[in-house]
CHARMM-style PDB file with segment names, atoms N, HN, CA, C and O in Angstrom:
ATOM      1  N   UNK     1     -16.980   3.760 -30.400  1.00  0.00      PROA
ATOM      2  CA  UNK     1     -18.230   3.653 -29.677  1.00  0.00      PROA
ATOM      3  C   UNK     1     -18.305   4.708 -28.574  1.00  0.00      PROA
ATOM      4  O   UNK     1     -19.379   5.259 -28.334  1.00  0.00      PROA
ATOM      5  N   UNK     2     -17.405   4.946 -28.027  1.00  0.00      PROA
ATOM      6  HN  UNK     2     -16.532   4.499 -28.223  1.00  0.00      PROA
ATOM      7  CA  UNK     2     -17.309   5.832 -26.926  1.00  0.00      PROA
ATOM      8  C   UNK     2     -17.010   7.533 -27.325  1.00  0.00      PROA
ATOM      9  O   UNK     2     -16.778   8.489 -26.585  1.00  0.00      PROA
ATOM     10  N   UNK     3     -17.106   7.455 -28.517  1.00  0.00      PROA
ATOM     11  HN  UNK     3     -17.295   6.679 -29.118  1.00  0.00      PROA
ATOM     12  CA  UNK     3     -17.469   8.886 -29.235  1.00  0.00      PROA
ATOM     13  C   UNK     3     -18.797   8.974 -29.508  1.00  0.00      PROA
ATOM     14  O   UNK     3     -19.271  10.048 -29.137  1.00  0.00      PROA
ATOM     15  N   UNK     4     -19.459   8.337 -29.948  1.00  0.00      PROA
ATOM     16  HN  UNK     4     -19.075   7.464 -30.249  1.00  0.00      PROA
ATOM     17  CA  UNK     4     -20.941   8.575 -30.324  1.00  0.00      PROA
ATOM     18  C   UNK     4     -21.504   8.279 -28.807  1.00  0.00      PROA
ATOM     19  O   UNK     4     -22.670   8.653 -28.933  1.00  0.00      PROA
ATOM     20  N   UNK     5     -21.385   7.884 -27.610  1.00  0.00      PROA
ATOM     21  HN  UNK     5     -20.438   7.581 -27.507  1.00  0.00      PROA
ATOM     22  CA  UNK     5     -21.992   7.751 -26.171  1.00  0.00      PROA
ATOM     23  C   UNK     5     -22.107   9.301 -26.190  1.00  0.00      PROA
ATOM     24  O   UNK     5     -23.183   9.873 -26.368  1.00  0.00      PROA
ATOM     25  N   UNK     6     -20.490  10.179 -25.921  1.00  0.00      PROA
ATOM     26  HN  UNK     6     -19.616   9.715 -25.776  1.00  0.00      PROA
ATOM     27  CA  UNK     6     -20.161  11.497 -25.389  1.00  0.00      PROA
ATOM     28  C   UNK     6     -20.904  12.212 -26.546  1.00  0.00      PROA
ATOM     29  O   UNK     6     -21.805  12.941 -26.130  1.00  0.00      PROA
ATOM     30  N   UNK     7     -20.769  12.193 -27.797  1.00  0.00      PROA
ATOM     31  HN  UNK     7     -20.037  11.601 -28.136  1.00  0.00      PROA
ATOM     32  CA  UNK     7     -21.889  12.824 -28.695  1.00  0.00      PROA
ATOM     33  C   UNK     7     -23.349  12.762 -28.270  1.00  0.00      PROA
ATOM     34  O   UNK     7     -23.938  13.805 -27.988  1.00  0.00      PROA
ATOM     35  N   UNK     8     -23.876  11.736 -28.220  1.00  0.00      PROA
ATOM     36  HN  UNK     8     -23.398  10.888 -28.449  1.00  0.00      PROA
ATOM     37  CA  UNK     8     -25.140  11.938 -27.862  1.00  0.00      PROA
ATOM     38  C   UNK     8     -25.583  12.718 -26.367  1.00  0.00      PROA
ATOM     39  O   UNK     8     -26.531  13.464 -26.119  1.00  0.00      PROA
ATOM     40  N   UNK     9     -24.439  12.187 -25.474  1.00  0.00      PROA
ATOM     41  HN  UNK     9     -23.670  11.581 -25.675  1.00  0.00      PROA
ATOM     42  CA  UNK     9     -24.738  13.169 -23.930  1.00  0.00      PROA
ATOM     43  C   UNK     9     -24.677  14.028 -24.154  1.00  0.00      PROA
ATOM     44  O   UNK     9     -25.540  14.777 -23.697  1.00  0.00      PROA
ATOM     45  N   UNK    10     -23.520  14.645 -25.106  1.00  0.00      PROA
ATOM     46  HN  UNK    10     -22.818  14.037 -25.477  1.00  0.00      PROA
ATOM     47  CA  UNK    10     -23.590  16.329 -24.932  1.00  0.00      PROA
ATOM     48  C   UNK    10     -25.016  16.625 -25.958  1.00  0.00      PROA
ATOM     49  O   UNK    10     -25.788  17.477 -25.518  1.00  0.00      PROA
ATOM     50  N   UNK    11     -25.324  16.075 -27.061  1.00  0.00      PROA
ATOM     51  HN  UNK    11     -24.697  15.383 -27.418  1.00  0.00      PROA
ATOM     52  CA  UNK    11     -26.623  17.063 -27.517  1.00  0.00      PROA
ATOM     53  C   UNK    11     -27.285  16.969 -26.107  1.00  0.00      PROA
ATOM     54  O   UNK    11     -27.380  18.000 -25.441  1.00  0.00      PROA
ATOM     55  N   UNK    12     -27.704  15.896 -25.669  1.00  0.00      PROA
ATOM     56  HN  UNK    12     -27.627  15.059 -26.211  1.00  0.00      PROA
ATOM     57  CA  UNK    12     -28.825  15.728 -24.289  1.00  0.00      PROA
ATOM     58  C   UNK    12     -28.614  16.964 -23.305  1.00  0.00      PROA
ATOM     59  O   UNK    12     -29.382  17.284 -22.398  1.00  0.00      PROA
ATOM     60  N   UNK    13     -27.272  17.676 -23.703  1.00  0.00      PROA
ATOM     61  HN  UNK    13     -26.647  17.416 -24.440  1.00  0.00      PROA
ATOM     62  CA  UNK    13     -27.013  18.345 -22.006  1.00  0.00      PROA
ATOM     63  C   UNK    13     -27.353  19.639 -23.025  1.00  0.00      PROA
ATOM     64  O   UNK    13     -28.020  20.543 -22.520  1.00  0.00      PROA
ATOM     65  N   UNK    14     -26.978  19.772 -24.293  1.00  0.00      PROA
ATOM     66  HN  UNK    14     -26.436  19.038 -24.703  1.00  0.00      PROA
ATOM     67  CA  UNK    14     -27.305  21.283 -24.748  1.00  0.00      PROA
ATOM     68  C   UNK    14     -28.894  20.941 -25.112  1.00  0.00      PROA
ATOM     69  O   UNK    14     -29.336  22.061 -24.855  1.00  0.00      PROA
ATOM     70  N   UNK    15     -29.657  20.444 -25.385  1.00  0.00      PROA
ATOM     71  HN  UNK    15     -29.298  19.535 -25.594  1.00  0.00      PROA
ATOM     72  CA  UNK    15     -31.256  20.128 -25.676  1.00  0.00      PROA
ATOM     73  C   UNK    15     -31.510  20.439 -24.240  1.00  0.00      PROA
ATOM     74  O   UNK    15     -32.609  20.962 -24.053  1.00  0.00      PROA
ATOM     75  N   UNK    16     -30.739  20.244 -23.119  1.00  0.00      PROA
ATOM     76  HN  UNK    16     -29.847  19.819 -23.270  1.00  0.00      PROA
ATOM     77  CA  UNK    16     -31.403  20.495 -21.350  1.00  0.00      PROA
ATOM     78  C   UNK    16     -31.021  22.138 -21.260  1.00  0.00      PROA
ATOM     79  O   UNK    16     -31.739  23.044 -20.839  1.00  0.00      PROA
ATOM     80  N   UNK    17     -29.847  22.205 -21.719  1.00  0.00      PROA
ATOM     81  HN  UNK    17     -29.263  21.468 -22.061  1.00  0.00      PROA
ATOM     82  CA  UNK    17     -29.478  23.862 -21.588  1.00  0.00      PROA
ATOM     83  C   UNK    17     -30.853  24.957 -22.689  1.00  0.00      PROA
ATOM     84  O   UNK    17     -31.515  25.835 -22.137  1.00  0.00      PROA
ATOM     85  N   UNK    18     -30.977  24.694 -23.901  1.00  0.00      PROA
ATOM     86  HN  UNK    18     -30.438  23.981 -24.349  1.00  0.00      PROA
ATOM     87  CA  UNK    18     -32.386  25.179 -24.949  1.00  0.00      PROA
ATOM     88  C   UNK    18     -33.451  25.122 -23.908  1.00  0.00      PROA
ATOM     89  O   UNK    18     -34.121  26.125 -23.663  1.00  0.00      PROA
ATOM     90  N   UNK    19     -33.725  23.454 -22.985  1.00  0.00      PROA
ATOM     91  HN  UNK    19     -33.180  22.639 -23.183  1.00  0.00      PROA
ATOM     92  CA  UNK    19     -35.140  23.802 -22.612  1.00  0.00      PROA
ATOM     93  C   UNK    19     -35.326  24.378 -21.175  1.00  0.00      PROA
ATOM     94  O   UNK    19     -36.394  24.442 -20.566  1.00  0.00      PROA
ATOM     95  N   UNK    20     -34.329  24.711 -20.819  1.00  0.00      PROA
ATOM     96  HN  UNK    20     -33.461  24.659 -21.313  1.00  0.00      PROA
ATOM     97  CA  UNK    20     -34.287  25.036 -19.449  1.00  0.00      PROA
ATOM     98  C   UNK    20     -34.341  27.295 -19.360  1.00  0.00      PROA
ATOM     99  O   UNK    20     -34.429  27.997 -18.353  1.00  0.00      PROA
ATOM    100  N   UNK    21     -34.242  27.726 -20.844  1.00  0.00      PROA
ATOM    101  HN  UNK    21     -34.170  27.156 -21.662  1.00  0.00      PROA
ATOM    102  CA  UNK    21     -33.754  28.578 -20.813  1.00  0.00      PROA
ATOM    103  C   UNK    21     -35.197  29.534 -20.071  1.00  0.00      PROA
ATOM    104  O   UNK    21     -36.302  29.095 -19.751  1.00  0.00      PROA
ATOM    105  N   UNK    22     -34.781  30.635 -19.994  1.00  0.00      PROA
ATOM    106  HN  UNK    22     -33.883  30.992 -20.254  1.00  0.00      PROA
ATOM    107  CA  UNK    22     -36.062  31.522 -19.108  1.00  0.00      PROA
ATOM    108  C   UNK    22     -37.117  32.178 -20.193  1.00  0.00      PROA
ATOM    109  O   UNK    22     -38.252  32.468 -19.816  1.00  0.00      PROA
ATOM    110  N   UNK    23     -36.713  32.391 -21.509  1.00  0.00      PROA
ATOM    111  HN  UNK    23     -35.790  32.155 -21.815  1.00  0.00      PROA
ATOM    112  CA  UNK    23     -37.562  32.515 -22.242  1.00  0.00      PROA
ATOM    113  C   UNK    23     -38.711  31.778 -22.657  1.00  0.00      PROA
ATOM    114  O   UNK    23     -39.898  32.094 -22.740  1.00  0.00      PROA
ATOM    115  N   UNK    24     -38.076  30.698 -22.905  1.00  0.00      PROA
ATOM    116  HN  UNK    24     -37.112  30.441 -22.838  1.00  0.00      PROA
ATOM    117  CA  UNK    24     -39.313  29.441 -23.176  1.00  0.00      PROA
ATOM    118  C   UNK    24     -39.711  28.828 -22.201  1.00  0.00      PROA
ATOM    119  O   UNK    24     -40.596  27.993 -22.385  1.00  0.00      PROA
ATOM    120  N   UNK    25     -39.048  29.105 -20.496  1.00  0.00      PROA
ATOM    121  HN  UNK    25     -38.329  29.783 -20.346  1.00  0.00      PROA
ATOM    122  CA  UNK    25     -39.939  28.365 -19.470  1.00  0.00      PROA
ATOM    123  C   UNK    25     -41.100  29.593 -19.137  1.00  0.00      PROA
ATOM    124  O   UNK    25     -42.050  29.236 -18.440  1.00  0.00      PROA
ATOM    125  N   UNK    26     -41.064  31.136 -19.642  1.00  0.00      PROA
ATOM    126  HN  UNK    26     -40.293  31.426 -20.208  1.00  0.00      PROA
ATOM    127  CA  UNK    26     -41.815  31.876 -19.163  1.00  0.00      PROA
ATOM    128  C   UNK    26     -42.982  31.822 -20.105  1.00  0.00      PROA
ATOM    129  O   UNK    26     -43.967  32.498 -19.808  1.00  0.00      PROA
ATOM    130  N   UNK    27     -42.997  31.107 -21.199  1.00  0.00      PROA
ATOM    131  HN  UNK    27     -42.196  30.559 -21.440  1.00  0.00      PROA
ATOM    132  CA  UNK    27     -44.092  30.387 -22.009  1.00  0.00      PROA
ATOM    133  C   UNK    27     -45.239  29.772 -21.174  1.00  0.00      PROA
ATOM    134  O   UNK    27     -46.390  29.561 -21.554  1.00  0.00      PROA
ATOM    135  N   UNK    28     -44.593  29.479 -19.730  1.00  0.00      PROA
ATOM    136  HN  UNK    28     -43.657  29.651 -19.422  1.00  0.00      PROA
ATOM    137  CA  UNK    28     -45.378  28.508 -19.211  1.00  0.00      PROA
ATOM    138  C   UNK    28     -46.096  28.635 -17.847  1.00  0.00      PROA
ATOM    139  O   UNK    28     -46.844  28.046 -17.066  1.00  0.00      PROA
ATOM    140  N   UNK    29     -45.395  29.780 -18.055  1.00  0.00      PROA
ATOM    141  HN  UNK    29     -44.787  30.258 -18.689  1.00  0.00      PROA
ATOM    142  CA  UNK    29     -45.609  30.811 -16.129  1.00  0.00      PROA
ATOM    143  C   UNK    29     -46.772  31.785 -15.927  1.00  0.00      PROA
ATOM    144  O   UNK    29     -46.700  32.780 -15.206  1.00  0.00      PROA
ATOM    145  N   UNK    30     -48.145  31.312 -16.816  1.00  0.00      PROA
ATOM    146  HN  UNK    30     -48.204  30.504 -17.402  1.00  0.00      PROA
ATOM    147  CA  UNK    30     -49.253  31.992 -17.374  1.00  0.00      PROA
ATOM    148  C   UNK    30     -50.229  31.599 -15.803  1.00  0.00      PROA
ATOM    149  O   UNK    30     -49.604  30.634 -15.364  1.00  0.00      PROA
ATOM    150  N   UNK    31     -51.052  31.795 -15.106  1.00  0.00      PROA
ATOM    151  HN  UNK    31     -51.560  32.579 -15.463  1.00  0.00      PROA
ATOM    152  CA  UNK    31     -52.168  31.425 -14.549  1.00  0.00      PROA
ATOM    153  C   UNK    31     -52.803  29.954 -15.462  1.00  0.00      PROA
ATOM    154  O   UNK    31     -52.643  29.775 -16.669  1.00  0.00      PROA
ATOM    155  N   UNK    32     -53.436  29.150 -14.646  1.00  0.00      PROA
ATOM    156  HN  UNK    32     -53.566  29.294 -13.665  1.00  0.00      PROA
ATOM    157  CA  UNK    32     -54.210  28.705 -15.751  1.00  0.00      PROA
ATOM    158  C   UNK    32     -56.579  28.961 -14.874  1.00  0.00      PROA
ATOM    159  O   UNK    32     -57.066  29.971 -14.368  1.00  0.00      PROA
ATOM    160  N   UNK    33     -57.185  27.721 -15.094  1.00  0.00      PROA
ATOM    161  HN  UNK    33     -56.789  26.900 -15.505  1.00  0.00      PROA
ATOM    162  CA  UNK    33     -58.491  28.078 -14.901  1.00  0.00      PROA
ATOM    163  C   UNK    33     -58.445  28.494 -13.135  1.00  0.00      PROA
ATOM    164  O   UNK    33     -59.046  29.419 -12.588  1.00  0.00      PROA
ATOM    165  N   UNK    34     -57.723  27.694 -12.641  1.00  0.00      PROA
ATOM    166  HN  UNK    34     -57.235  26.943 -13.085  1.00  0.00      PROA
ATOM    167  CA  UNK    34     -57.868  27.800 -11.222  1.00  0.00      PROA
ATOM    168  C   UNK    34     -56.629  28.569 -10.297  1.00  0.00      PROA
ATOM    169  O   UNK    34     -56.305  28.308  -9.139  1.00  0.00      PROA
ATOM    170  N   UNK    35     -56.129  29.473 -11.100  1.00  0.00      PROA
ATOM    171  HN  UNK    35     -56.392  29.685 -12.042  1.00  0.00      PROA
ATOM    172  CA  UNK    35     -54.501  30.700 -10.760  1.00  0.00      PROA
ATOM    173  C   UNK    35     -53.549  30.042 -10.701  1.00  0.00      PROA
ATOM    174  O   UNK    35     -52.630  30.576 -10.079  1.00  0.00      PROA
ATOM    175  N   UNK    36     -53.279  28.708 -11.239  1.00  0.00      PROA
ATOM    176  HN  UNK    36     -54.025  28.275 -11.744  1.00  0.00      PROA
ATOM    177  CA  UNK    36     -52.050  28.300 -10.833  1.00  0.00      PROA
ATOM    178  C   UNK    36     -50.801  28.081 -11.707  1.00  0.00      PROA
ATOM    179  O   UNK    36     -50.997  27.251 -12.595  1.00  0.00      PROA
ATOM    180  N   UNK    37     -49.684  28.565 -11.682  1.00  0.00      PROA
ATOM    181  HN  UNK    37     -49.525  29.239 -10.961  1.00  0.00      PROA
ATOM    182  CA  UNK    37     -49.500  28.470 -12.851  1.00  0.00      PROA
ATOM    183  C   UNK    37     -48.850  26.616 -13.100  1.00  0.00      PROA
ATOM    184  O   UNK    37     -48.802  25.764 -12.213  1.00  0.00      PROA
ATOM    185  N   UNK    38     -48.428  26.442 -14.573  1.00  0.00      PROA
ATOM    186  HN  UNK    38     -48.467  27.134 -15.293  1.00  0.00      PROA
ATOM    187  CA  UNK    38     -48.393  25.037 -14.874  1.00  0.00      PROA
ATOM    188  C   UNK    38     -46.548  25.284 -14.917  1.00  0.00      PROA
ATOM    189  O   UNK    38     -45.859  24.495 -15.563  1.00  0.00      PROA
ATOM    190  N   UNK    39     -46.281  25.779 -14.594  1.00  0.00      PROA
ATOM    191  HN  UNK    39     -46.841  26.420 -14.069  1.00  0.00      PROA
ATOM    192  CA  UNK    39     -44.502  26.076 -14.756  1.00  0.00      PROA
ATOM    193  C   UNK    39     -43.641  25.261 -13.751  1.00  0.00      PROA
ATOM    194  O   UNK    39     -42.474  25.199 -14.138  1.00  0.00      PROA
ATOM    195  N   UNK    40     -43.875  24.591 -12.529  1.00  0.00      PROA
ATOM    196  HN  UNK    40     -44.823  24.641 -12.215  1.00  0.00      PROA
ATOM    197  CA  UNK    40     -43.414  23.734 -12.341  1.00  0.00      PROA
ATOM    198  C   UNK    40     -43.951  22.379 -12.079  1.00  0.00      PROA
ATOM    199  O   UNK    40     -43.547  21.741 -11.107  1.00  0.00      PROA
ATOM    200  N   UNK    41     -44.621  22.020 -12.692  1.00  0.00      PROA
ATOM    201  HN  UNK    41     -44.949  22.538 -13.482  1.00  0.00      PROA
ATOM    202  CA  UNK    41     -45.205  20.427 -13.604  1.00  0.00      PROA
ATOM    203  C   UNK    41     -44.572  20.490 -14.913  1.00  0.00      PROA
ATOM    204  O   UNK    41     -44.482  19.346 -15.360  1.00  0.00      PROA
ATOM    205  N   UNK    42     -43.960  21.614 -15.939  1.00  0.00      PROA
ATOM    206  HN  UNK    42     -44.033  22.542 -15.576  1.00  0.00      PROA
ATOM    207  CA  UNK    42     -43.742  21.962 -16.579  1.00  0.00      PROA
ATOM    208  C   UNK    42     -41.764  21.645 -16.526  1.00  0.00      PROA
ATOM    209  O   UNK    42     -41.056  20.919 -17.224  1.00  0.00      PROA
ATOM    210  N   UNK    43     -41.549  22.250 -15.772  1.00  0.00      PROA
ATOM    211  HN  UNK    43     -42.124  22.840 -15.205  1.00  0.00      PROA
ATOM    212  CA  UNK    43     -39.979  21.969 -14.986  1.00  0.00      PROA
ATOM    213  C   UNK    43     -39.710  20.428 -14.685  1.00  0.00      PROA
ATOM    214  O   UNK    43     -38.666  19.939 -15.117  1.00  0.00      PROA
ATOM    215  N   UNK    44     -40.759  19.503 -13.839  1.00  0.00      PROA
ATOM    216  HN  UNK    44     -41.607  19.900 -13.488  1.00  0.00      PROA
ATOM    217  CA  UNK    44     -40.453  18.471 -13.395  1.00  0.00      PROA
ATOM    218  C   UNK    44     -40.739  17.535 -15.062  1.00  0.00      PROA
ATOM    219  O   UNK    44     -39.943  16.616 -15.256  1.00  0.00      PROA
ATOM    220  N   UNK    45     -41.800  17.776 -16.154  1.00  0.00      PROA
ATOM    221  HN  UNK    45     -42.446  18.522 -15.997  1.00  0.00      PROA
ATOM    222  CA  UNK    45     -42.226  17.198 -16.897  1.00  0.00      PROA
ATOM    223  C   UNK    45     -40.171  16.632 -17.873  1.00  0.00      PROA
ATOM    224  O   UNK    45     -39.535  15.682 -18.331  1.00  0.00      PROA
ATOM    225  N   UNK    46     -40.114  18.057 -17.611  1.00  0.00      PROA
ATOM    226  HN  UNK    46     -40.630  18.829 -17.240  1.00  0.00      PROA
ATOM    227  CA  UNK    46     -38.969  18.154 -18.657  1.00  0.00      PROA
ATOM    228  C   UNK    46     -37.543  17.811 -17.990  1.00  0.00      PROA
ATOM    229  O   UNK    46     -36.591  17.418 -18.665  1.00  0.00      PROA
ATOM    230  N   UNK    47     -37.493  17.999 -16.591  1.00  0.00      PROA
ATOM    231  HN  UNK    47     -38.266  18.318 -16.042  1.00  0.00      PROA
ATOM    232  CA  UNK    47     -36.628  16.658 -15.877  1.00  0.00      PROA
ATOM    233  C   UNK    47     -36.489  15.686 -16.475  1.00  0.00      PROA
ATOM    234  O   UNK    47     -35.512  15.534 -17.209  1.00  0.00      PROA
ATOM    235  N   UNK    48     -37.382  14.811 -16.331  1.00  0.00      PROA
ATOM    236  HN  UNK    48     -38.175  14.934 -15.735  1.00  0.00      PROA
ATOM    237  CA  UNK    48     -38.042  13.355 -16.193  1.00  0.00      PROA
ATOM    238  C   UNK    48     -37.271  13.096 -17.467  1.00  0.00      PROA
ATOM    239  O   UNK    48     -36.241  12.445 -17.646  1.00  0.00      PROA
ATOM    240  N   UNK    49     -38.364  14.068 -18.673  1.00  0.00      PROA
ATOM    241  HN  UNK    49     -39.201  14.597 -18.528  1.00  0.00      PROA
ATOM    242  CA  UNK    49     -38.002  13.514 -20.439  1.00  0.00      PROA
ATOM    243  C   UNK    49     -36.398  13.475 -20.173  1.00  0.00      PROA
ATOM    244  O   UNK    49     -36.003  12.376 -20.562  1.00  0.00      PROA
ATOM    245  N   UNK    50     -35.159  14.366 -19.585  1.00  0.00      PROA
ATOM    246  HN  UNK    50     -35.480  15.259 -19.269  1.00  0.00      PROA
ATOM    247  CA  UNK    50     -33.961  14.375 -20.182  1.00  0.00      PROA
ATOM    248  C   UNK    50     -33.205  13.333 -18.968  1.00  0.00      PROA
ATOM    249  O   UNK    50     -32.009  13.075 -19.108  1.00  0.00      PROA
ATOM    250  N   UNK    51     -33.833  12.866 -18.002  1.00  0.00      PROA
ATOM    251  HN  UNK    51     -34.804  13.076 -17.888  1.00  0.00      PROA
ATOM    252  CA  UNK    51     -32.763  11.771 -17.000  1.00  0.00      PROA
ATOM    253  C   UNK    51     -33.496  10.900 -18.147  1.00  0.00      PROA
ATOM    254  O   UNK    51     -32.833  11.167 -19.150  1.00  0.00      PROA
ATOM    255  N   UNK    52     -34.478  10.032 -18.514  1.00  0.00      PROA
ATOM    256  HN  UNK    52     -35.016   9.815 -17.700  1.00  0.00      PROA
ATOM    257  CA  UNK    52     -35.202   9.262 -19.669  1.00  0.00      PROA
ATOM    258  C   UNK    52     -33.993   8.777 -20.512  1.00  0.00      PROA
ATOM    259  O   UNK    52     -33.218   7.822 -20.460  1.00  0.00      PROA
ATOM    260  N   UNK    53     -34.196   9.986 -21.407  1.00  0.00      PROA
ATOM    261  HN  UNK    53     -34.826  10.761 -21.449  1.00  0.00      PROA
ATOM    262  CA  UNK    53     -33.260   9.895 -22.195  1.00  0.00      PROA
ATOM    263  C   UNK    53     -31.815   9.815 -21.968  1.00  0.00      PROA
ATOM    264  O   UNK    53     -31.107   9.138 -22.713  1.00  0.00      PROA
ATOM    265  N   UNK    54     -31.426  10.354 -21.155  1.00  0.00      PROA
ATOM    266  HN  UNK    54     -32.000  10.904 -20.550  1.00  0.00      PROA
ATOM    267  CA  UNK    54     -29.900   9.615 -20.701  1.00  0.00      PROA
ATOM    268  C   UNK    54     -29.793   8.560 -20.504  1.00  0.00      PROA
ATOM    269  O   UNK    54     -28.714   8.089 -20.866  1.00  0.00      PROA
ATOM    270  N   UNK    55     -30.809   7.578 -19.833  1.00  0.00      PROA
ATOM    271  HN  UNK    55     -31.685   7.960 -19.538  1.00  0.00      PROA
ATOM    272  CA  UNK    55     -31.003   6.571 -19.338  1.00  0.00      PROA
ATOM    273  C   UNK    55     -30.631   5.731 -20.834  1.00  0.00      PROA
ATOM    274  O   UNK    55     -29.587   5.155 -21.141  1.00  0.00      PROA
ATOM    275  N   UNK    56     -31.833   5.895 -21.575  1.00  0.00      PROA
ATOM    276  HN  UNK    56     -32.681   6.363 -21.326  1.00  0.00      PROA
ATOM    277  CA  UNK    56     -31.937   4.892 -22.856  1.00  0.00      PROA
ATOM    278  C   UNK    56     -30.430   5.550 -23.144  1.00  0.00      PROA
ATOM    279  O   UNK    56     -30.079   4.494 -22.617  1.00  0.00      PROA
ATOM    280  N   UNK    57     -29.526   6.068 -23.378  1.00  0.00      PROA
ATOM    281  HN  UNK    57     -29.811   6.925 -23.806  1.00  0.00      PROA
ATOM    282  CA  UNK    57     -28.227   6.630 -24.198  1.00  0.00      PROA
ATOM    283  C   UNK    57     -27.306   5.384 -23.621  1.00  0.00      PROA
ATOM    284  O   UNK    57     -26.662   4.551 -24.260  1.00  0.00      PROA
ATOM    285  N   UNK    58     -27.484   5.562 -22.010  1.00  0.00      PROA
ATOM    286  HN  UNK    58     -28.006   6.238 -21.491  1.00  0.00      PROA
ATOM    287  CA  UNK    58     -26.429   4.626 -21.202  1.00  0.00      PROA
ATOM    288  C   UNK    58     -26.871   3.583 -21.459  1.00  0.00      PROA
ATOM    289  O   UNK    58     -26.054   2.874 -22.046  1.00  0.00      PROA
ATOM    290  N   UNK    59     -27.922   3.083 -21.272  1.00  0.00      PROA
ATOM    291  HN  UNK    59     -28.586   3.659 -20.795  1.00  0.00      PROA
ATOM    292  CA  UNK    59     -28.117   1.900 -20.717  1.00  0.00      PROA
ATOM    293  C   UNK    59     -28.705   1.016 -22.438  1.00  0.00      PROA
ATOM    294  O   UNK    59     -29.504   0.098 -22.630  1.00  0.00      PROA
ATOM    295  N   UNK    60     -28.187   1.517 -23.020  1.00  0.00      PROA
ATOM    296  HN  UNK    60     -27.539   2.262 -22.864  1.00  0.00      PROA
ATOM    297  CA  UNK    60     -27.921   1.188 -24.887  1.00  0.00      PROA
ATOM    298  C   UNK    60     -27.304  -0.237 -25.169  1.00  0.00      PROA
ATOM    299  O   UNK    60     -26.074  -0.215 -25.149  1.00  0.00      PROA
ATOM    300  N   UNK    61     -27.739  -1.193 -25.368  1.00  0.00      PROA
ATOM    301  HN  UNK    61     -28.739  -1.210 -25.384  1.00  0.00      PROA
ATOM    302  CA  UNK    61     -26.510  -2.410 -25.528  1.00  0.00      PROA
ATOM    303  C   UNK    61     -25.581  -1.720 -26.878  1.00  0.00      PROA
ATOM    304  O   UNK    61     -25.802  -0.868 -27.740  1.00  0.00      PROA
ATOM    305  N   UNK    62     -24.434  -2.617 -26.507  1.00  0.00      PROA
ATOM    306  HN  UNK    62     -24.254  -3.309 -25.807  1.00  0.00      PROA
ATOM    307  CA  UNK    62     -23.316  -1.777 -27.502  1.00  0.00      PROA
ATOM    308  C   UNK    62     -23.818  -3.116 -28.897  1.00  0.00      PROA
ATOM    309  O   UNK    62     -24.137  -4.287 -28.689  1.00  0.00      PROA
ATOM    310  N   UNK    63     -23.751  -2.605 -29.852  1.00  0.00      PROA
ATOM    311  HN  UNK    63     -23.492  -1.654 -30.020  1.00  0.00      PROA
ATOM    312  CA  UNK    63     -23.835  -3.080 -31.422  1.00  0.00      PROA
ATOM    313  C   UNK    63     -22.791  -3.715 -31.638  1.00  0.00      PROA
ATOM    314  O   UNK    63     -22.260  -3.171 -32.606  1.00  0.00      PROA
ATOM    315  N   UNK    64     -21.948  -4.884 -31.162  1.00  0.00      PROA
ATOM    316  HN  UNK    64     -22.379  -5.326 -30.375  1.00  0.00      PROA
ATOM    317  CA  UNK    64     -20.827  -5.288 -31.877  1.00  0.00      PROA
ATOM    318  C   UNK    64     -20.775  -6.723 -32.451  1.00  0.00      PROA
ATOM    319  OT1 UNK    64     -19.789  -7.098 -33.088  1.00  0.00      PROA
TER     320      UNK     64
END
């Protein structure tokens, strides 16, 4: 059981390392109607989703 916990954290921490990278956050660093850009609502959005998901990983009842 405590192999598939550390399995699933680490995809969670490399899926945070993919979305955190500068290529795909500069996807997001555009102006939008009113100059602003959406890149950190964008940053905090994608916080949120990966503490989330750690959360549901930990806080998992164990199957036994």
């Amino acid at each position: 059981m405590k192999q598939a916990l550390t399995s699933r954290l680490v995809a969670v921490s490399i899926l945070a390392l993919v979305l955190f990278t500068p290529p795909l956050l500069l996807l997001f660093d555009r102006p939008t109607a009113w100059g602003f850009s959406t890149l950190p609502l964008v940053i905090y959005l994608l916080w949120a989703l990966l503490i989330l998901l750690a959360a549901l990983i930990l806080e998992r009842p164990d199957a036994d």
